[in-house]
FIKOLZA-1660 file (N, C-alpha, C; in steps of 0.1 Angstrom, whole numbers, plus 5000, padded with zeros to 4 digits):
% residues 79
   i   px   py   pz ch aa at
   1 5045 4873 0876  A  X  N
   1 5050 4871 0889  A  X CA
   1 5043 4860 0897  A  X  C
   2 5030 4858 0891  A  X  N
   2 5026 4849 0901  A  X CA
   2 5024 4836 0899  A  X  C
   3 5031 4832 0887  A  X  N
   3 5035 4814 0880  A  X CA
   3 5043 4811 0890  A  X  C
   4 5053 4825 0890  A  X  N
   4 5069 4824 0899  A  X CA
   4 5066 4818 0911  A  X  C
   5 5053 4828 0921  A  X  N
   5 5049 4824 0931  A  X CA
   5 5045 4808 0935  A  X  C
   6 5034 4805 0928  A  X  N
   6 5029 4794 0926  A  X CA
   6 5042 4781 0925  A  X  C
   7 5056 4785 0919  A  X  N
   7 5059 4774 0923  A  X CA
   7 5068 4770 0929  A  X  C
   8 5075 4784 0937  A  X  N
   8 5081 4784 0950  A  X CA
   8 5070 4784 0960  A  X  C
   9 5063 4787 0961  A  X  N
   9 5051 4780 0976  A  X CA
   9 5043 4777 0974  A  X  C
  10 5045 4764 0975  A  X  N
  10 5031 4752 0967  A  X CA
  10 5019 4759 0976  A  X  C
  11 5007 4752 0971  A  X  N
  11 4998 4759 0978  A  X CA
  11 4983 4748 0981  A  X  C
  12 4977 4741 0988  A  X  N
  12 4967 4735 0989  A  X CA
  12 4957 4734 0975  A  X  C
  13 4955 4743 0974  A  X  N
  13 4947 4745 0958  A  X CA
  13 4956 4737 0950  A  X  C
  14 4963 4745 0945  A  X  N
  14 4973 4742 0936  A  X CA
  14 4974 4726 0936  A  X  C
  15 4977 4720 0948  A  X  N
  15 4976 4703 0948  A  X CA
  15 4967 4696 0947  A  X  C
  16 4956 4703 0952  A  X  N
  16 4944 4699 0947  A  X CA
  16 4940 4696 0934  A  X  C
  17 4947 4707 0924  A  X  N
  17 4941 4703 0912  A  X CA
  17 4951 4700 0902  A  X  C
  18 4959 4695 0907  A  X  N
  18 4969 4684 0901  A  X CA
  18 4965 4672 0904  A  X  C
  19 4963 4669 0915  A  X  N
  19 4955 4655 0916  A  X CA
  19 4949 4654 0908  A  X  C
  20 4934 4665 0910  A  X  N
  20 4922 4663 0898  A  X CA
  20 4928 4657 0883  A  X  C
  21 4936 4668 0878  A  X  N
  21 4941 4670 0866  A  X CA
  21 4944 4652 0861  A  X  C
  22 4953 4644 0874  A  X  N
  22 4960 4636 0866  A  X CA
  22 4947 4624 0872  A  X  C
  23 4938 4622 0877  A  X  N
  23 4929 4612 0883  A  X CA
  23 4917 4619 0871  A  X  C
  24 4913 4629 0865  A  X  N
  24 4905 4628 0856  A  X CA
  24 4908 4621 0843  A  X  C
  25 4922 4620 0838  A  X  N
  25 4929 4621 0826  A  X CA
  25 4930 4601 0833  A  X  C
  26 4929 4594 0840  A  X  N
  26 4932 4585 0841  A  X CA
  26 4915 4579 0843  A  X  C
  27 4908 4584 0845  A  X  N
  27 4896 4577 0847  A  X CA
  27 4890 4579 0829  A  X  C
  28 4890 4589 0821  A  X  N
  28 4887 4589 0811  A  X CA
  28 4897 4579 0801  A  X  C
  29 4909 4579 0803  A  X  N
  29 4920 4570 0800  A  X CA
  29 4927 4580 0790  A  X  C
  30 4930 4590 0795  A  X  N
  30 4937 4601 0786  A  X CA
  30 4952 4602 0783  A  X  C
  31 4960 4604 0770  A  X  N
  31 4974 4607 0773  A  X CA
  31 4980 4593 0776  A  X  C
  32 4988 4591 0790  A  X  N
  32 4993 4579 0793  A  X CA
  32 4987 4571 0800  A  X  C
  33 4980 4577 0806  A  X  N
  33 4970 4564 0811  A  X CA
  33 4962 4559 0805  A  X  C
  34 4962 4559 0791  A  X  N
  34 4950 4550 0780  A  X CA
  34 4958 4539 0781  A  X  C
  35 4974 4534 0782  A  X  N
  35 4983 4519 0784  A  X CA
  35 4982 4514 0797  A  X  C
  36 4986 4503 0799  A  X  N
  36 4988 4497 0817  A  X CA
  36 5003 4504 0816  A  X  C
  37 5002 4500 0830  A  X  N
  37 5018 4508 0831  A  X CA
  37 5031 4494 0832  A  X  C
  38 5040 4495 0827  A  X  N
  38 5051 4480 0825  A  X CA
  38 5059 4484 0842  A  X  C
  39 5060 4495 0845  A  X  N
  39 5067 4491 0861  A  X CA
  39 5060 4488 0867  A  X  C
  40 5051 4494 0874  A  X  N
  40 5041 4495 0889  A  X CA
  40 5028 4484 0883  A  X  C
  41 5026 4482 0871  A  X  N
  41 5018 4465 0865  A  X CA
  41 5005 4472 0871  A  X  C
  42 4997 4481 0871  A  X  N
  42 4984 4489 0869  A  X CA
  42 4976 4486 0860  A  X  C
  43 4963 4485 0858  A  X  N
  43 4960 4485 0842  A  X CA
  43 4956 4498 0839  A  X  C
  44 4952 4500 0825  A  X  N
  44 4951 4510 0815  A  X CA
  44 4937 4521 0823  A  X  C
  45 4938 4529 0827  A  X  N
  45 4931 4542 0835  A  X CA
  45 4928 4540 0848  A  X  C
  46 4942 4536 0850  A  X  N
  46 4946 4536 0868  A  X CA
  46 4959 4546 0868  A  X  C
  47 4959 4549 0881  A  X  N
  47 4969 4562 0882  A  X CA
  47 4979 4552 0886  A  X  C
  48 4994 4559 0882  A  X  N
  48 5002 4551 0887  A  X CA
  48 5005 4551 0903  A  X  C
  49 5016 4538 0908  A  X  N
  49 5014 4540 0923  A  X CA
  49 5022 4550 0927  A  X  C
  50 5029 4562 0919  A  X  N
  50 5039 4569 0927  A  X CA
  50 5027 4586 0923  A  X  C
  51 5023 4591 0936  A  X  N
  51 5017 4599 0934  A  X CA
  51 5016 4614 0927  A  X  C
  52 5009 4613 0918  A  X  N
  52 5011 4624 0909  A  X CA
  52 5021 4624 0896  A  X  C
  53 5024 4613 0896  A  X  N
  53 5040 4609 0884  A  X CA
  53 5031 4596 0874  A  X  C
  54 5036 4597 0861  A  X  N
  54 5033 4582 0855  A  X CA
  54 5054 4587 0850  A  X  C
  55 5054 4570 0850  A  X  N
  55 5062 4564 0848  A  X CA
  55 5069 4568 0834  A  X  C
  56 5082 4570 0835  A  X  N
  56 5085 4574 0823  A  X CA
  56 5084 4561 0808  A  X  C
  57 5083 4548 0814  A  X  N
  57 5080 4534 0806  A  X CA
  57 5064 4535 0799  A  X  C
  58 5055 4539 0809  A  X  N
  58 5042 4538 0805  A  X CA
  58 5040 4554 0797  A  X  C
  59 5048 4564 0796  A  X  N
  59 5047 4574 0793  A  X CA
  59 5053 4566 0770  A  X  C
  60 5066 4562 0771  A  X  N
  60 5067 4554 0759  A  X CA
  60 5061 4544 0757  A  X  C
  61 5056 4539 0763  A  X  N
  61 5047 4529 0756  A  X CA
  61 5036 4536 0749  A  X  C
  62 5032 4548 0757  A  X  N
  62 5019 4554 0749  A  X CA
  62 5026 4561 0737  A  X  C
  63 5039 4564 0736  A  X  N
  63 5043 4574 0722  A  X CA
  63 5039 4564 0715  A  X  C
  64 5048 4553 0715  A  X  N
  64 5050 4539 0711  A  X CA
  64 5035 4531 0702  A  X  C
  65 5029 4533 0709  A  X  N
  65 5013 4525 0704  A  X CA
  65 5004 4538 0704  A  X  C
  66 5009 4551 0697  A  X  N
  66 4999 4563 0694  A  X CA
  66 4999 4560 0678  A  X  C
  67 4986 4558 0675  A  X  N
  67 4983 4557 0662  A  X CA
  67 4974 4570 0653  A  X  C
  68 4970 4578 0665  A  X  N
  68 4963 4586 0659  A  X CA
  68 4971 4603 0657  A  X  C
  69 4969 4609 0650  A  X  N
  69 4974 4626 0647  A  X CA
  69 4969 4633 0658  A  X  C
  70 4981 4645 0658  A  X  N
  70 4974 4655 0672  A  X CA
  70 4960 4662 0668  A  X  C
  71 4958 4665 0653  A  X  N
  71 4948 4670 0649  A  X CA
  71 4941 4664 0640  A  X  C
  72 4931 4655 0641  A  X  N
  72 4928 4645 0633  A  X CA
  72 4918 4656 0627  A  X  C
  73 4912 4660 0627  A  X  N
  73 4902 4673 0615  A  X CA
  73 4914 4680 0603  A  X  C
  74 4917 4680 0612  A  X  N
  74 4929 4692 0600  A  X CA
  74 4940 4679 0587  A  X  C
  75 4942 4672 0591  A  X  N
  75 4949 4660 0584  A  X CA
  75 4940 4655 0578  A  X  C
  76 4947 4652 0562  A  X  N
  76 4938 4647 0553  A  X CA
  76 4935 4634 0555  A  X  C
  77 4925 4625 0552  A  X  N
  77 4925 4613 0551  A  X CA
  77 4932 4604 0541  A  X  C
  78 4936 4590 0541  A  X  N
  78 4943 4585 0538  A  X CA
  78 4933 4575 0530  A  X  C
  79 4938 4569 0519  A  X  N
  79 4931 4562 0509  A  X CA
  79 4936 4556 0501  A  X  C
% end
């Protein structure tokens, strides 16, 4: 019951740590913010300019140029 709550009445907290969430993952260059972004022209571990959103372009570009496995331990190496 209380996911339900959380996302019918947003809550101070709660935005708070969405921001964190997406300004840590962008300062480390995590996910989609390891690319620059091709709309809003950012570079690579800048948040995009629409707040709290990356772009759905910079979001494919990082499918796009992912070279690595979700689980690189578990996947054999290649030779």
């Amino acid at each position: 019951m209380i996911p339900l709550l959380t996302a019918v009445i947003p809550s101070p907290a709660a935005d708070a740590a969405h921001d964190a969430a997406h300004a840590t993952a962008a300062r480390f260059q995590q996910g989609a913010y390891s690319v620059p972004c091709p709309e809003c022209h950012v570079p690579a571990g800048t948040l995009c300019l629409a707040r709290r959103n990356v772009h759905v372009a910079r979001r494919d570009l990082y499918r796009r140029n992912a070279k690595t496995t979700l689980v690189p331990l578990l996947v054999g190496r290649t030779r």
